[in-house]
C-alpha positions as a Markdown table, in Angstrom:
| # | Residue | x | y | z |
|---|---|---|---|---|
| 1 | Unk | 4.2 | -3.3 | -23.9 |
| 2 | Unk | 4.8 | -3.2 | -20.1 |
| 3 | Unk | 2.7 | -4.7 | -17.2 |
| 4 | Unk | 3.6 | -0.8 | -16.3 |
| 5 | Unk | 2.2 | 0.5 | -19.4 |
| 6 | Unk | -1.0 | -1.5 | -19.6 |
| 7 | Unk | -2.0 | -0.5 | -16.0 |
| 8 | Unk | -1.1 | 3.5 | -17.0 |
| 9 | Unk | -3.5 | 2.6 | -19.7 |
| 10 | Unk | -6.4 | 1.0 | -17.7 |
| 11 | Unk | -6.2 | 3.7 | -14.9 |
| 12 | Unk | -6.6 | 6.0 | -17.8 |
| 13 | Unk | -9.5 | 4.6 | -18.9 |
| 14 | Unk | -10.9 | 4.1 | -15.1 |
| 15 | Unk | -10.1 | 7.8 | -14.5 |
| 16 | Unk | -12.1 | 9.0 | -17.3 |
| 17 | Unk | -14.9 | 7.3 | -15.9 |
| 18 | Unk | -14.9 | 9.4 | -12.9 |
| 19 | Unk | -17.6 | 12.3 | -13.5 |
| 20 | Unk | -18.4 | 13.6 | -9.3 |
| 21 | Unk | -16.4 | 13.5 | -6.2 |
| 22 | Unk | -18.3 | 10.3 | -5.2 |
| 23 | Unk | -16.6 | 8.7 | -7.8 |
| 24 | Unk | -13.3 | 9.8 | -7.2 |
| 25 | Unk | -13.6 | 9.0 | -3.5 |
| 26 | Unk | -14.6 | 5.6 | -4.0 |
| 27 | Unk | -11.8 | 5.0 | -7.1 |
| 28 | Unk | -9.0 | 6.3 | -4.7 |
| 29 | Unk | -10.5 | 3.5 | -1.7 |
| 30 | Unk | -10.3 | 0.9 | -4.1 |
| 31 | Unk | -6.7 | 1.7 | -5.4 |
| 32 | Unk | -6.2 | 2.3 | -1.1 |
| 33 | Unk | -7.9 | -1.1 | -0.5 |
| 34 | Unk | -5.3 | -2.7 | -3.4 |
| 35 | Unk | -2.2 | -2.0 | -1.8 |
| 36 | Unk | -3.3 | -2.8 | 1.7 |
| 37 | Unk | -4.0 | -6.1 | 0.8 |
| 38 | Unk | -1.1 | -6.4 | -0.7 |
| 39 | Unk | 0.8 | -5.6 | 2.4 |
| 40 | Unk | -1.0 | -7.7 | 4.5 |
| 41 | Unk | -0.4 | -11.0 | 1.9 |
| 42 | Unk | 3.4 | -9.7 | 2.6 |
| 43 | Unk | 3.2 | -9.2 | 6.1 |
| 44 | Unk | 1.7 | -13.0 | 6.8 |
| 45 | Unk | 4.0 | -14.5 | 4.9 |
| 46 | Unk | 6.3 | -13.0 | 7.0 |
| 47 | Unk | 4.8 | -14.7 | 10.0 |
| 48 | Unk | 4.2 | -17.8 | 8.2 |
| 49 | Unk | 7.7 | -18.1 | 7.6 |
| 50 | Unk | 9.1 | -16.9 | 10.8 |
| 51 | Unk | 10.5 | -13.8 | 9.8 |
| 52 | Unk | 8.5 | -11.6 | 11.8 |
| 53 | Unk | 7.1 | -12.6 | 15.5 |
| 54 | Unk | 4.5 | -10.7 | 18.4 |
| 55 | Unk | 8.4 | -9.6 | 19.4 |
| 56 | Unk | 9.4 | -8.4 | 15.9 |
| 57 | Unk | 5.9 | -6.2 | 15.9 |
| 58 | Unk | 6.5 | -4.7 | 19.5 |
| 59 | Unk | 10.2 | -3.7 | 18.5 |
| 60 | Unk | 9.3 | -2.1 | 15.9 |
| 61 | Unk | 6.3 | 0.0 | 17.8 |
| 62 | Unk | 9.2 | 1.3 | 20.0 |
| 63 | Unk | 11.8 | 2.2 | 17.1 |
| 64 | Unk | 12.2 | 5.8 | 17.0 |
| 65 | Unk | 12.7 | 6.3 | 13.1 |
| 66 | Unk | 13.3 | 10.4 | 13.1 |
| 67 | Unk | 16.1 | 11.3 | 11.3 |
| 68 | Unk | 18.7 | 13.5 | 14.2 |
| 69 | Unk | 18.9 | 17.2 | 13.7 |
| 70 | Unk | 21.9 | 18.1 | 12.8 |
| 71 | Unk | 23.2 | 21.3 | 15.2 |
């Protein structure tokens, strides 16, 4: 069985778990809380090894990422 798999199957079982909007509200800030951590162990090792820089950040604050309309 997949690493995929077994985390469809633990969700499962965390979901079931979930009886009031309480619940669900915190479950979906811990999955939120997860992959935001995540990120951020990505994004220093970026800085740690020089990939990204404070001018790196501020480019990419002034990229405009909209895809053109077509006319």
């Amino acid at each position: 069985m997949s690493y995929s798999e077994l985390a469809k199957l633990e969700l499962w079982d965390a979901v079931n778990c979930i009886n009031s909007q309480s619940d669900l509200d915190e479950f979906k800030n811990l999955i939120a809380k997860f992959f935001a951590d995540k990120a951020q162990k990505a994004i220093d090792t970026l800085w740690e090894n020089g990939s990204i820089d404070e001018a790196t950040i501020e480019d990419w604050g002034k990229e405009h990422m909209r895809t053109p309309y077509k006319q």
